[in-house]
C-alpha positions in Angstrom: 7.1 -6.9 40.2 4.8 -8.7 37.5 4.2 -11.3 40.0 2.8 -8.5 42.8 1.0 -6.6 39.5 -0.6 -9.9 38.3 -2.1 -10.6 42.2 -3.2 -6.9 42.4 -5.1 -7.0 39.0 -6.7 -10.7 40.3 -8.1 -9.6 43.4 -9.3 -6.0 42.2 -11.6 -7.8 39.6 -12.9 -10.1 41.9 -13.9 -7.2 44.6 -17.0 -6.3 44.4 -16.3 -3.0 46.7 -14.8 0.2 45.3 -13.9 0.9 48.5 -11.7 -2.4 48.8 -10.7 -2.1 45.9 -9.1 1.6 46.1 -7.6 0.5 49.3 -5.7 -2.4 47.6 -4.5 0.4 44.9 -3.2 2.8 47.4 -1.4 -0.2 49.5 -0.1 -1.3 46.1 1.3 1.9 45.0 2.8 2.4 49.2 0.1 5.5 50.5 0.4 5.3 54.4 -2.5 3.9 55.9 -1.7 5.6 59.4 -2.3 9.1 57.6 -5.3 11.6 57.1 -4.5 12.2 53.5 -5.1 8.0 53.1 -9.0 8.3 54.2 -9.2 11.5 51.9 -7.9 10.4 48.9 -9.8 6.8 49.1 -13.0 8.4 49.6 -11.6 11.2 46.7 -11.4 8.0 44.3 -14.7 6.8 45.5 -16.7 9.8 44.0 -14.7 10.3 41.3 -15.8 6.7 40.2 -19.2 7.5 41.0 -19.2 10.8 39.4 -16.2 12.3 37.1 -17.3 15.9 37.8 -15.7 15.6 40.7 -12.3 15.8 39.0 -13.1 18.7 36.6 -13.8 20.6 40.0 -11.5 19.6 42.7 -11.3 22.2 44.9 -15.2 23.7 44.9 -16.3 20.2 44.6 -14.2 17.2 45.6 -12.2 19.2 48.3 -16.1 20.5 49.8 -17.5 17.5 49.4 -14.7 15.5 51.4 -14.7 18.5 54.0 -18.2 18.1 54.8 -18.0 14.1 55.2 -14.7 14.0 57.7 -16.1 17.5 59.5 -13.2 19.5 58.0 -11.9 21.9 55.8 -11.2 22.3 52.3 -7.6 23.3 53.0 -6.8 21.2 55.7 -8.3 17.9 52.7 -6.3 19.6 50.3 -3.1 19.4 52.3 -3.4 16.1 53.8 -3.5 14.8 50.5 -0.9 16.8 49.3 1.3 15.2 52.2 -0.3 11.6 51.5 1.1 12.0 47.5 4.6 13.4 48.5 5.1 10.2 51.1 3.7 7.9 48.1 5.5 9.5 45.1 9.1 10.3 47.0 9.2 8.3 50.3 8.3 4.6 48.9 10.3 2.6 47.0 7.4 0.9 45.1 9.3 2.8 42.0 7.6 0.1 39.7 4.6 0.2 40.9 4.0 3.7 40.8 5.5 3.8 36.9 2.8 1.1 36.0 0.1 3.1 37.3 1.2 6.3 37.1 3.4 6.6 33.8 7.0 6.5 33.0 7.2 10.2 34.0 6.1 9.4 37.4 9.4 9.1 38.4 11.0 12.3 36.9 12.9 14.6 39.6 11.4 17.8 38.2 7.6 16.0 37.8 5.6 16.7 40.9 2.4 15.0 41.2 -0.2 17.1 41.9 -3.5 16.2 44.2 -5.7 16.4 41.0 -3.4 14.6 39.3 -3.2 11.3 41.0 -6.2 11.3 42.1 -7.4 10.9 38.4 -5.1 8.8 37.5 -6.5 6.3 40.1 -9.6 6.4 39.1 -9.0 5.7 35.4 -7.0 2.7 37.0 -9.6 1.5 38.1 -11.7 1.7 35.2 -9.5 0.2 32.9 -9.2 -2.8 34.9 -13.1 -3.1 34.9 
């Protein structure tokens, strides 16, 4: 794992693009790229990085703002990530990965990770490594 950790670290500071960048994070941590709730939640990190009032209002703002760029709905962003976080968080078996990112609690049977939730805890990811 510290091998895979130290490479992800390495080529997120050398990207210049948040865009890249997220997508490294969410193939690191085993979010399906062949899913909707992929393009939501990389775009989600996007603006929260930009602007962290976008995570103090999820569903008026970050949900409406995402519906309006894919030509959607709040509900149908809010689900598709929902589904993108329950195939990351129970389906992978990137187990380490998600602790170091995530937490040691990450893991816990009764500990289900809300949208807001890891959606945040990308973004400050992110900034820490900057």
């Amino acid at each position: 794992m510290k091998d895979g950790l130290d490479r992800l670290e390495e080529k997120m500071r050398e990207e210049v693009s948040l865009s890249r960048k997220t997508g490294l994070l969410l193939k690191y941590i085993g979010v399906p790229q062949g899913i909707q709730g992929y393009d939501y939640i990389k775009e989600a990190v996007i603006l929260g990085l930009s602007d962290h009032g976008y995570l103090r209002n999820i569903v008026g703002g970050l949900y409406e703002e995402l519906a309006k760029k894919f030509d959607t709905t709040r509900s149908r962003v809010e689900r598709s990530i929902r589904h993108a976080v329950e195939c990351c968080m129970v389906g992978s078996n990137n187990n380490d990965e998600l602790v170091y990112v995530f937490g040691k609690n990450a893991l816990e049977p009764n500990n289900k990770m809300i949208n807001s939730t890891f959606i945040s805890s990308l973004v400050h990811f992110i900034e820490d490594l900057n």
